[in-house]
N, C-alpha and C positions, 0 to 999 in steps of 0.2 A: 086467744089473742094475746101477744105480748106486750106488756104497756112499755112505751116509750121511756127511756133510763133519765131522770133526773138529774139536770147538770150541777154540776157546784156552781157555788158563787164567781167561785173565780173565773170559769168557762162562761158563763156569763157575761161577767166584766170584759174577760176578753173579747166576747164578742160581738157586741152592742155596736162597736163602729159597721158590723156590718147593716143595720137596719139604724138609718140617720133618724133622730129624732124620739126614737124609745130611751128610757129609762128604768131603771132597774128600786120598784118601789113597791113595800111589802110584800116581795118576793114572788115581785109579778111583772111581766114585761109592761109599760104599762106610757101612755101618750094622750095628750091633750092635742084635740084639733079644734080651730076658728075656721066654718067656716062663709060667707057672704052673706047665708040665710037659712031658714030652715029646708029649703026645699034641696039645697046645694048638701045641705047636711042629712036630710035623710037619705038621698038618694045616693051617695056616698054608703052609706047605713046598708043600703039596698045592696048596694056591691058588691061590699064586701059580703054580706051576706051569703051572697052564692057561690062566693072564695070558699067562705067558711063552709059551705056543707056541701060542697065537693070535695074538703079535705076532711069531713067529718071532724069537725073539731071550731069549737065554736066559742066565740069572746064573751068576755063578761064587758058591758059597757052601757054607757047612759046617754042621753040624748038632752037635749033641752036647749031650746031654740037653736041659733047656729052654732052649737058647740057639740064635739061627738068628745066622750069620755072612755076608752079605749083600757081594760085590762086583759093580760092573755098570763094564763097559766092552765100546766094540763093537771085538773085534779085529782085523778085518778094516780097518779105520776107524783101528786105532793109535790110539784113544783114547775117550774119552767123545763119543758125539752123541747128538743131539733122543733117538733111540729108547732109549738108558739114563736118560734123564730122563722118558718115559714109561712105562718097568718100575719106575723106583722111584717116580711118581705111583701104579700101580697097586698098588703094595707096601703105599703109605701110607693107601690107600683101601682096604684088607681090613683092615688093623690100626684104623683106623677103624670097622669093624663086627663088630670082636670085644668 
């Protein structure tokens, strides 16, 4: 299997306006969400979960009470590629239909 190509920083930067709301921090795509309660917040957790392992590729992230703490880098990769910019499009499109 071929690991996905590590973007530079700067393809990075460039490309953050495509996913509103991420940020580019210790070199990791990386978002804070508020939301109503915990139930609102896991089940958001839940969601995305089954994004993630249909795209086989899977977030680092922390939960506690209604806050989801959200980091995406592919490790294997030693950095951010295409496929953490497609977990956090698919982040951004469930929170979109909440």
């Amino acid at each position: 299997m071929t690991l996905p190509k590590k973007l530079t920083e700067e393809e990075i930067r460039r490309r953050l306006p495509e996913i509103a709301g991420w940020d580019l921090i210790d070199e990791k795509l990386h978002r804070e969400l508020v939301f109503a309660d915990f139930s609102a917040a896991f089940g958001f957790m839940a969601r995305l979960a089954l994004a993630a392992e249909k795209q086989d590729h899977h977030p680092d992230w922390s939960n506690s009470w209604n806050r989801v703490t959200i980091d995406l880098v592919t490790h294997a990769s030693g950095g951010v590629t295409d496929r953490d910019f497609r977990l956090a499009s698919a982040a951004n499109a469930l929170l979109e239909g909440t």
